[in-house]
N, C-alpha and C positions, 0 to 999 in steps of 0.2 A: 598864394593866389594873386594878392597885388603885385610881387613880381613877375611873373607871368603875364599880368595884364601890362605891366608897364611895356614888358620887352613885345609884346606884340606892337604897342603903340610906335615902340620906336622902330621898330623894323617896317612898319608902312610909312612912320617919315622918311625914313632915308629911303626906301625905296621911290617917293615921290621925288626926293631931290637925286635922286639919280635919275629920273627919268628926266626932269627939267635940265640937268648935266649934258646927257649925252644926246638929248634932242629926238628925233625920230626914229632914229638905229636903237632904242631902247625900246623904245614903246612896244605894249601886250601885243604878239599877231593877234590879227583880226580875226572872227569864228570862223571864216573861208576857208583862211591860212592853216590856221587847226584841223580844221577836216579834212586836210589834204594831207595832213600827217599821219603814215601809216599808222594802222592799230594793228597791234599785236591780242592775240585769241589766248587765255590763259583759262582753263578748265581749272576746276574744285571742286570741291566734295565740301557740304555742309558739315561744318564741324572741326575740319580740317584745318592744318596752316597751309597759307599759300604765299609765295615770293612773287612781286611784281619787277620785273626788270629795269633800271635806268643806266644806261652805259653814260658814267662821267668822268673820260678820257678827255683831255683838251687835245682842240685840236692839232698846236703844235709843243712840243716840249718844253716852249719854255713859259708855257701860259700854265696857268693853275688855272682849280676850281675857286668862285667866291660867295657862291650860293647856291641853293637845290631848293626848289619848291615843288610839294606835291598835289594837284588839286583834284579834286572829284567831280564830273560830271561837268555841269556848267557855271558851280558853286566858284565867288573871284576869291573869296578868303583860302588862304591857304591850307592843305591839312596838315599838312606836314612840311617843316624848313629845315633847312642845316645852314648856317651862317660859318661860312669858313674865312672871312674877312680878315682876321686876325693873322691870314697866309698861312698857318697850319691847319691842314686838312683834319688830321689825325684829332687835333684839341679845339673842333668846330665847334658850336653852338646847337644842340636839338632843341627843337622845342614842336609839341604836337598838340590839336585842338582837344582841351578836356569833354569832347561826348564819346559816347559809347567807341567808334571807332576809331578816335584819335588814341585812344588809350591801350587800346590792342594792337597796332604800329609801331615800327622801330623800323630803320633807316640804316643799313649797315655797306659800309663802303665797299672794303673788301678791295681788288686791285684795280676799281675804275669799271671797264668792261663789264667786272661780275656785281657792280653794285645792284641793290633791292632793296626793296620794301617789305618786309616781312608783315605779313596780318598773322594773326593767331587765329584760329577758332572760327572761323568766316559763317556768315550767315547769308542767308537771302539778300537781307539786306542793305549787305556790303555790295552786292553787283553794280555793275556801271563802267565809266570807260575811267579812268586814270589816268592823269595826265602828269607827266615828269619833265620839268623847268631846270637848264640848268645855267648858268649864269658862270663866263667867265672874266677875267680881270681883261683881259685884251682880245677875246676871241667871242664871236656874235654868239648869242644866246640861243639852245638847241631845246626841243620839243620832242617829247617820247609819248604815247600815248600807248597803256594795255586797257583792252577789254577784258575785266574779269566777270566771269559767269558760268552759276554754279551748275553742279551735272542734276537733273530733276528724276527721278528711280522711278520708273514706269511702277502704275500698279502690280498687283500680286495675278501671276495667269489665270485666268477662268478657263475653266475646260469646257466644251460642251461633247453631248456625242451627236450620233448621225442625225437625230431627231429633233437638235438643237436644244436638249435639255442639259441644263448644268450637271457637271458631275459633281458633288459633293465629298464620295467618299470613294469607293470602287467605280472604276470605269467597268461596264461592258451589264448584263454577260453576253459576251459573244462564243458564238457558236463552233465548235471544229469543223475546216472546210467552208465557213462564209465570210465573209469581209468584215474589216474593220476599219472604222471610222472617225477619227476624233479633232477638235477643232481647237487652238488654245491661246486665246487673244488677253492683248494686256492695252492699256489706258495710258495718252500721255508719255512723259519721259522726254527729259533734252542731252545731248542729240536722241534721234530717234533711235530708239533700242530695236536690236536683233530679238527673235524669238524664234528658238531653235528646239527639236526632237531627241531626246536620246533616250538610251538602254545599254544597261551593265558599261556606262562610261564611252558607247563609242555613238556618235553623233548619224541619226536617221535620216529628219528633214531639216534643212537646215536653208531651205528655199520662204524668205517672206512672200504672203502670198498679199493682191492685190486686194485694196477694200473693196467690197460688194458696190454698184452704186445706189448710191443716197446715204452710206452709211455715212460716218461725221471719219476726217481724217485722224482724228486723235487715235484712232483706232490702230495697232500692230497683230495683223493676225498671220498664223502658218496653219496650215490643213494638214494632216494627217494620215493617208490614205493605206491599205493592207490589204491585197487584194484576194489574199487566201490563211486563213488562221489555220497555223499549225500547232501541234503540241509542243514546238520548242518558247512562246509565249505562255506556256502553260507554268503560272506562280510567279510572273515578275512581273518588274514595274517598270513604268514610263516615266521620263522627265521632261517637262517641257522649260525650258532656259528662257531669261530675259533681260538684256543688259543695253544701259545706254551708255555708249562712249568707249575709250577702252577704258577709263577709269572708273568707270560707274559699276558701284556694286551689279552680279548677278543673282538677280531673284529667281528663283526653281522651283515649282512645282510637283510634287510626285503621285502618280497615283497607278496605282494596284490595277490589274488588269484579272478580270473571273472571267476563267474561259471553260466551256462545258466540253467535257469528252465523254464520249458514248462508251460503256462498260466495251472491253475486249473479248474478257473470257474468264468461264464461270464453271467450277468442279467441288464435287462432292468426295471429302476424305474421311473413310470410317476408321476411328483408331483400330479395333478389332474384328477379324474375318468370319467371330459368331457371336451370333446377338442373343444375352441371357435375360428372359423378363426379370426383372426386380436388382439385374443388377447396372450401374450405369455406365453407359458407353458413351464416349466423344465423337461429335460429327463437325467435322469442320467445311465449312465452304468456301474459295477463295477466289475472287474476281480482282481483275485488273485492267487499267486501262478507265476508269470513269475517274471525271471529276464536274460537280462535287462527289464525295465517297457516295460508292453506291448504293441503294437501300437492297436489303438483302430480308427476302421472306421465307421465311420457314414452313414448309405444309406436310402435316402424317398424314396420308390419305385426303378426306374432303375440309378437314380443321387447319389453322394456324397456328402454329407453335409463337409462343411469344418471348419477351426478354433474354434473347440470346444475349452472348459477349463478344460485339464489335470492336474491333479493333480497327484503326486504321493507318498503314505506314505512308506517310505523304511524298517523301524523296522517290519511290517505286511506284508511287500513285495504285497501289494496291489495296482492300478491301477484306480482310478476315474475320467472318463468325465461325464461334465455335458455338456447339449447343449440347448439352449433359441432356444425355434421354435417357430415362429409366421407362423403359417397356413392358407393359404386360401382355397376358397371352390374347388379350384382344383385337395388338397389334400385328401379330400374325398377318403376312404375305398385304403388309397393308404399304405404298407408295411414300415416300421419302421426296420431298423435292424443293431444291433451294432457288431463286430467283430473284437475279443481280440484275437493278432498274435505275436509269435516272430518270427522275420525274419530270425535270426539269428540260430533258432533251427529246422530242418527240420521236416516238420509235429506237430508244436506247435502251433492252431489255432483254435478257437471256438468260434461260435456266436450266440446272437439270434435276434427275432423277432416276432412285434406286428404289430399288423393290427389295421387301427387309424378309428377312427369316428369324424369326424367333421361338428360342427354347426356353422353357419357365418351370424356375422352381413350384415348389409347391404352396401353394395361399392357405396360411393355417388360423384360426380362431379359437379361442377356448373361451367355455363357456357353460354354467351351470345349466346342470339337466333338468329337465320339465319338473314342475313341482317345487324345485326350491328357491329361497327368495334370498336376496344377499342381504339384508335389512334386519332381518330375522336370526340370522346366525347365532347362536350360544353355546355355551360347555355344556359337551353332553348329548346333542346333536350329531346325524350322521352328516355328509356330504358328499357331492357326485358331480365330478366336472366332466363334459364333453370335448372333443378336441375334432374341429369342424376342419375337412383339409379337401383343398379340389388342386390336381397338379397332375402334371404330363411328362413324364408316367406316374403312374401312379404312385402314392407310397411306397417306400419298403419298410419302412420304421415310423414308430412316433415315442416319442422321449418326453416327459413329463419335471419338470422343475420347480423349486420352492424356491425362489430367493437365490437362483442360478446355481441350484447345489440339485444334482440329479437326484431322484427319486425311483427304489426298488422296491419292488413285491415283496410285502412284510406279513404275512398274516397276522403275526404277535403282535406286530404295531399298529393293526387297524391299515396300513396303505393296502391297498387292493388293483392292481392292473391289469386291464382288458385293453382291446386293440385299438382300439379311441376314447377310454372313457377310466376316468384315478375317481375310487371312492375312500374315504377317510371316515374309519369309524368313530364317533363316540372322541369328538373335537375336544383340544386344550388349547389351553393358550400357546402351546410351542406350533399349534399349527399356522398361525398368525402370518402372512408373509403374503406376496407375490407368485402366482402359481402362472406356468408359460408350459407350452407343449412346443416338443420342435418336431416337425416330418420330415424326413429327406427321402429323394428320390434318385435315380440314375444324373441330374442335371445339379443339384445342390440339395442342400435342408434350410429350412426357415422355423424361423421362432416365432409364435404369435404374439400378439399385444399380452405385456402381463394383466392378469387381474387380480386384485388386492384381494385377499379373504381377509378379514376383521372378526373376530370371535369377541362376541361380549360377553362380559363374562361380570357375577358379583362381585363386592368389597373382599379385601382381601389387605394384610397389614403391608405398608412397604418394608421391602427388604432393608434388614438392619432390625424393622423397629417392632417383632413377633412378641419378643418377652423380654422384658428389663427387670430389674432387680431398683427399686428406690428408696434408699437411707432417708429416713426423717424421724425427728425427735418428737415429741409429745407437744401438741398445741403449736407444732412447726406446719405452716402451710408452703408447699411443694404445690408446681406446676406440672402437669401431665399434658403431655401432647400427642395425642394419636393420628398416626398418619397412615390413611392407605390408598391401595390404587385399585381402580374401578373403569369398564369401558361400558354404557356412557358412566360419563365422569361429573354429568347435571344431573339435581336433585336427588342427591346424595344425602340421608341421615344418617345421625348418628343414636345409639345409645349406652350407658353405662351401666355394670353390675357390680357389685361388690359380694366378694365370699368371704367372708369373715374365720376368725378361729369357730365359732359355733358350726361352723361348718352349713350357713346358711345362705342363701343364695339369695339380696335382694337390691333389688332395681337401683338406681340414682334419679334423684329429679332433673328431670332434663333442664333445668331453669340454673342448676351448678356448672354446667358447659356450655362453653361459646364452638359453637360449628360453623365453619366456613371451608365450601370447596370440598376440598377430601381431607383437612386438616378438624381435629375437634380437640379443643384445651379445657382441661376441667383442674380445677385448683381444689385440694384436699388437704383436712387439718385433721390428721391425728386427735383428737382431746382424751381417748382411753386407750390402756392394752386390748381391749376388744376393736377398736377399729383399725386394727390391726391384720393385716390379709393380703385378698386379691382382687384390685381392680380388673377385671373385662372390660373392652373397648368392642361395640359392636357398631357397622354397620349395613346399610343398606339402600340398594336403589331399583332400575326398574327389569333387572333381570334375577335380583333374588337379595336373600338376607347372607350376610359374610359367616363364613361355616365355622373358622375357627376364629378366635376374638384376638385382639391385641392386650398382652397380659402385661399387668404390671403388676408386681411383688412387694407389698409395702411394707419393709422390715422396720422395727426399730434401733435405731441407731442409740447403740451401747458398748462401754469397752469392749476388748476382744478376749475370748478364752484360755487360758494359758495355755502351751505348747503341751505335748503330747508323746507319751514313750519314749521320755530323757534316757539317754544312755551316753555311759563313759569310756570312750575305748582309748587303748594305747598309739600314739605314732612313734616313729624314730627319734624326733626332737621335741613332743608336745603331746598332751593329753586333749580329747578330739571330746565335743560335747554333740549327739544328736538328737534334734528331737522331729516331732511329727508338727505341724502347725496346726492348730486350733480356727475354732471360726474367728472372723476377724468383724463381726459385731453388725458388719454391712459399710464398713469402713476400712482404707487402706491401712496395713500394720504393718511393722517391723518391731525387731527382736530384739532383746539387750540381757546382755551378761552382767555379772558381778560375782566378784569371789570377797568373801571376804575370812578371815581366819584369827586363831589364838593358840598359844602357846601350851603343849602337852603338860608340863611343869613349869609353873610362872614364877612360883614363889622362888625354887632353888636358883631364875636367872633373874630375879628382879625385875619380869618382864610385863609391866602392869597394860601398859597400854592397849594392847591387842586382845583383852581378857575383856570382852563386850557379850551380855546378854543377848539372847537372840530370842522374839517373839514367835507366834504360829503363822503372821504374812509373814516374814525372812527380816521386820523389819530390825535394826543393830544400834540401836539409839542415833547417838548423833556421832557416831563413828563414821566416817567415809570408808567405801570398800576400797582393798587394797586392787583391786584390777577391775578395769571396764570392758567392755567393748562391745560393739553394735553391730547387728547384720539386717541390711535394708529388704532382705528376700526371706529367708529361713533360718527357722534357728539352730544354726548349725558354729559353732566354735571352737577355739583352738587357745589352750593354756600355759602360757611360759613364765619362766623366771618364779616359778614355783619352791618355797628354801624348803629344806627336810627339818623336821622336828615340830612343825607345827599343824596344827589342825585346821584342815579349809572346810569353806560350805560355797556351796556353790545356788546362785541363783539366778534362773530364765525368768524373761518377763518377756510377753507379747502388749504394743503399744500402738495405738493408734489415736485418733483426732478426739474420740469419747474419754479417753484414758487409760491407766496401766491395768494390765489382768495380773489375776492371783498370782504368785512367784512359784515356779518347782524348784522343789530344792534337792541341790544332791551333798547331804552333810559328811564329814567327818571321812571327806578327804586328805591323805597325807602322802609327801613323799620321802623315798628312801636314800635319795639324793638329788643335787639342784636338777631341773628342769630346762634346756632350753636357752642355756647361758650363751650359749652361739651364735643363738637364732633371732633374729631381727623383732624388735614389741611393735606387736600391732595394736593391743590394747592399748590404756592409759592407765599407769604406775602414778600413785599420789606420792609412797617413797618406797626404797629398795628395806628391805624388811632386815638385812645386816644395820642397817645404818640408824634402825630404831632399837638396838644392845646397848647397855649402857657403858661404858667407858669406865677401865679397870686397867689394875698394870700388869707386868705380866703373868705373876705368881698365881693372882687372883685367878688369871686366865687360864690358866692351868690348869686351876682347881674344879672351876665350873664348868670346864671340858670332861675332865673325870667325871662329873657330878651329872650332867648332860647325859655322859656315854649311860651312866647304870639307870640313870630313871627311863632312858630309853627302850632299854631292854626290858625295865619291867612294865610300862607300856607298851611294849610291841607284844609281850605276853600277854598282859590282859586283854590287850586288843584282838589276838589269835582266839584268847577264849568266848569274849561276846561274841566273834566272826563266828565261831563255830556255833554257837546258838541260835543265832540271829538262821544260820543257815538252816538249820533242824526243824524252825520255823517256817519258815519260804523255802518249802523243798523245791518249786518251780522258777527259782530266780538264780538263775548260774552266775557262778562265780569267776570273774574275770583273774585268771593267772596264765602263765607263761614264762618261758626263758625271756622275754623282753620287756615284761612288767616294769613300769618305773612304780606304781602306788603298790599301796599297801591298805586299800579303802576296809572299812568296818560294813559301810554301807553300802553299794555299788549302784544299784539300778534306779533311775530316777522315780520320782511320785509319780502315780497312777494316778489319773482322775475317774470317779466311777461316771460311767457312762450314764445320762439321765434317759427317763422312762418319757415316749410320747405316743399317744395314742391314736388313730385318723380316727373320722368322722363317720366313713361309712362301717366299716366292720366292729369297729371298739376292738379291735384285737390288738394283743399287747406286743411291742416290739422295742428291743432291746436295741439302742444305736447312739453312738455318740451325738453330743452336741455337736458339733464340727459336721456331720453328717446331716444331721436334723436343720441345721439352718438353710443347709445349701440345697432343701428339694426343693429342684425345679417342676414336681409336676403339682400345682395348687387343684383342688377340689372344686370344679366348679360344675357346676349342672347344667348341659348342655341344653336339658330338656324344659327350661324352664323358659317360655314367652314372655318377654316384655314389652314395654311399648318403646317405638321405636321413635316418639317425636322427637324434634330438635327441642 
């Protein structure tokens, strides 16, 4: 900054002593002389850079430049110098005033002629006359002066129309066939700006017209004038242009021009050439030629049709309603007629109209006959529907429906059909449904509205939950849940019975069940075999008492019975065990086998191990049996790896979650050779019955083969003679032989269990039946006839 200040100081010295130098030929022209110097007109644009011209060519070639000073207005400080003293032009001296505009200035040489003053950025404020000094070494000092000054952008067009009101948004509306008028003035602007007309880009008016007098000249206005509107102005816009200078932005206006057209032409289009009451037909109306779209009314006769579906296509300036009529026969020979208006244009309206034919199905209703009430309905009940029909022509038919499933003349089933009227005798619940009559005619059939029938009907158990069977042990309490369904399904009781083995029939305190809804839970403890039986679940609500109860069974839960008509029979590779299954206690059961066996003569083989007493349960001390095996369904089995010479017993057991039942035994089993040595073990072997002999060399072995062979044979004799006994005894138990026999049994057919004795309640009469039997009646003793009270 102090350099700068210095060199300014020295540059007005020496200019002083150059002025004292060269005397009067130096000195500043006088402001006269200045003003006689032409100015040059430089236009800008605010914001813009602009170039101010100084041609600093010496006059003769062999003079130089030695100084350029730039000044502003009438300000003597300089704004700008270049000091070329040093005699190179190119490595002169800048130096420019630090304010606002000295600092957006730069001085660029360029080849003399093209020299300038560059500004950047120009403002208002820059304007004024600039003046260019140029100083040379031998040749008199030359004065440049430019006017620069900025271009000023007229305001923004105001339109008005004929009436002199501003247009804000839409010009007009003007009318088809009257004139149009519009007027569109702008404010200001240097030079004065043109304002000119256009559409779709080609230029209208483009004549400025003169101001009114009195008005203020800042004013640029053009007039507008159209002496006939046509529909090719129909949907465009106007612009009106505004520009000062040729460099001056142009500002534009646009606006939209609403011109009314009077409807052309207006027709009624019926999709189909006959008209069916009830069913629906399309009528379209279509007019062309209005804008705005025309309103379009609908009229049957003396009424208005409403909410049709206008459409309208704007490029064709066309106008389509369609409208869905469904007709009835009261529309009959009744006037059609559509009328295409614009409100807007006085006297632009045109309609037409059709005169309609219609043919109509038949109008059906169903509906209960005099006397009965739909509120009332119950099981047990007759009922009588009506089938109301009015139709041209007349009926030929009426069709009767449930639930859209047609309905025939049943006499067995109670349906009953006459020419308009279905009676149903002696109602169930399967009547339950949607009852609809259809009529048809020559023109179509029609269905009437369904009507709901609803039968109410008493309690009754849900499906599934009629009779259940429930295991529970002694002083075990068990939850009961009775569920039934019921229409109404509000205030609903319940109550409980119990039938005992006494065979007596008595109430539950209602205070032991929780009821809610259609659901009733009562919880029940066993504490003796007398309460042991059959719960009844009853209830009731306001159409009657539930006819059959919800049974529960309350067995005691105990092991299961031992299986039933064991028998032995032969296979190919195995001996085959079947039996009957037993009751299963009231719990699930499955089956299990055991064999277990000893040796015909033990002493001659030394064969101690296998020689295990056997009690009256099957049990063999603490011998483990020599084969197992289990079946999860029936006791049904199959025996391998069976060795000859020694005696089996065979034992069935039925098991369940209570425990194991009594064992049948099938004893003094034997075979005459191995069993099944091929065949795959399903059981489970604890060990192979060779491999518990005791170990001998081989003379031994020789011996007690002999020895084997003859006690065999006099055991297979004594055995032929007890068989024979045993048989002379049990003449009704056959004896298993054949060419295919693998045993040789003493005993064959498994234990019998004697059937136990139980007696019912009502007769005392005696009957002979298995347990297995006896557990599983399902029909319990209960006495329908006995009233109790029904509270919750």
């Amino acid at each position: 900054m102090h350099r700068v200040s210095g060199y300014a100081l020295l540059t007005s010295l020496l200019m002083v002593l150059r002025t004292h130098r060269t005397g009067a030929a130096a000195e500043e022209p006088s402001s006269e002389y200045q003003n006689k110097v032409p100015v040059r007109l430089v236009w800008a644009v605010e914001g813009e850079n602009v170039e101010l011209p100084c041609d600093i060519t010496p006059p003769t070639p062999s003079d130089s430049v030695n100084m350029v000073l730039w000044f502003k207005d009438e300000v003597g400080i300089p704004l700008y110098s270049l000091d070329a003293r040093n005699g190179n032009l190119t490595a002169a001296v800048h130096w420019a005033v630090s304010d606002d505009l000295g600092k957006r200035t730069y001085f660029q040489i360029g080849d003399g002629h093209r020299a300038k003053l560059k500004v950047t950025k120009v403002t208002f404020n820059d304007q004024g006359v600039f003046r260019c000094r140029v100083d040379f070494i031998n040749s008199p000092t030359r004065n440049f002066r430019v006017n620069l000054t900025l271009v000023e952008e007229p305001t923004r067009p105001v339109i008005y129309d004929g009436t002199g009101r501003e247009v804000t948004g839409v010009a007009g509306p003007f009318l088809e066939g009257y004139n149009l008028v519009l007027t569109c003035q702008v404010s200001g602007g240097k030079p004065k700006p043109s304002v000119t007309w256009w559409k779709d880009g080609q230029l209208l008016d483009g004549v400025v017209d003169t101001a009114s007098i009195g008005s203020s000249s800042r004013f640029t206005v053009n007039h507008l004038f159209v002496d006939k509107v046509t529909r090719s102005l129909w949907g465009t816009k106007l612009e009106c242009r505004a520009q000062s200078g040729p460099i001056g932005k142009t500002t534009v206006r646009e606006v939209p021009l609403e011109i009314y057209l009077k409807p052309a032409t207006v027709k009624i289009v019926m999709t189909d050439s006959q008209i069916f009451a009830g069913r629906p037909i399309a009528a379209k109306c279509e007019t062309w030629g209005s804008s705005p779209a025309a309103r379009i009314i609908w009229r049957l006769g003396e009424q208005v049709i409403g909410d049709p579906n206008v459409s309208t296509t704007q490029r064709s300036n066309m106008t389509v309603s369609r409208l869905a009529l469904v007709l009835g026969k009261e529309d009959d020979e009744k006037e059609l007629i559509c009328r295409a208006e614009n409100p807007r244009f006085p006297g632009g309206a045109l309609e037409e109209v059709k005169t309609l034919r219609v043919l109509y199905a038949p109008v059906v209703v169903a509906h209960l006959a005099t006397g009965y009430v739909l509120e009332t309905l119950r099981e047990g009940d007759d009922l009588k529907l009506v089938c109301n029909v009015q139709s041209n022509p007349p009926a030929m038919r009426v069709i009767w429906y449930r639930d859209d499933e047609q309905l025939e003349h049943d006499v067995s089933a109670g349906i009953l059909l006459a020419s308009k009227s279905l009676t149903i005798r002696e109602l169930t619940l399967a009547h339950t449904g949607e009852y609809s009559c259809l009529a048809a005619n020559a023109v179509s059939e029609t269905h009437s509205p369904p009507l709901l029938i609803q039968i109410k009907y008493a309690p009754r158990c849900r499906e599934g939950n009629e009779r259940r069977e429930i295991t529970v042990a002694l002083h075990e309490t068990v939850t009961l849940r009775c569920e039934v369904e019921a229409v109404p399904d509000d205030q609903v009781r319940f109550s409980w019975t119990y039938n005992g083995t006494r065979g007596d029939v008595l109430p539950m305190t209602s205070s032991r069940a929780e009821n809610k809804g259609l659901v009733s839970v009562l919880k029940y403890t066993p504490s003796a075999d007398t309460d042991y039986g059959t719960l009844a679940c009853w209830a009731i609500n306001s159409i009657g008492r539930q006819r059959t109860p919800c049974i529960f069974n309350i067995v005691l839960a105990k092991p299961p019975q031992p299986p039933m008509d064991c028998s032995l029979n032969n296979e190919s590779n195995s001996l085959e065990v079947n039996c009957v299954p037993g009751s299963d206690g009231g719990s699930p059961q499955h089956f299990l086998l055991e064999v277990r066996g000893s040796p015909r003569n033990v002493g001659q083989i030394g064969f101690h191990t296998l020689q295990t007493p056997q009690s009256d349960q099957g049990l063999v001390g603490d011998s483990p049996p020599i084969y197992q095996d289990m079946n999860p369904s029936f006791p049904n089995f199959q025996l391998h790896d069976l060795v000859p010479g020694y005696d089996y017993t065979v034992y069935i057991y039925a098991v369940n979650g209570r425990g194991r039942s009594e064992p049948v035994l099938l004893e003094h089993i034997r075979v005459a050779e191995p069993i099944g040595s091929k065949v795959e073990r399903s059981g489970i072997f604890l060990e192979d019955l060779k491999k518990a002999l005791p170990r001998a060399s081989s003379e031994n072995m020789i011996i007690a083969i002999a020895l084997t062979g003859v006690a065999a044979l006099i055991l297979i004799g004594i055995g032929v003679i007890i068989g024979l006994a045993i048989c002379r005894k049990r003449s009704g138990v056959p004896v298993l032989e054949g060419p295919d026999d693998f045993t040789t049994p003493t005993y064959v057919p498994g234990q019998r269990i004697e059937p136990r004795i139980r007696y019912s309640n009502e007769s005392r009469r005696s009957q002979r039946a298995s347990l297995y039997v006896e557990e599983n009646r399902n029909e319990p003793d209960l006495l329908h006839r006995v009233e109790l009270d029904s509270q919750d």
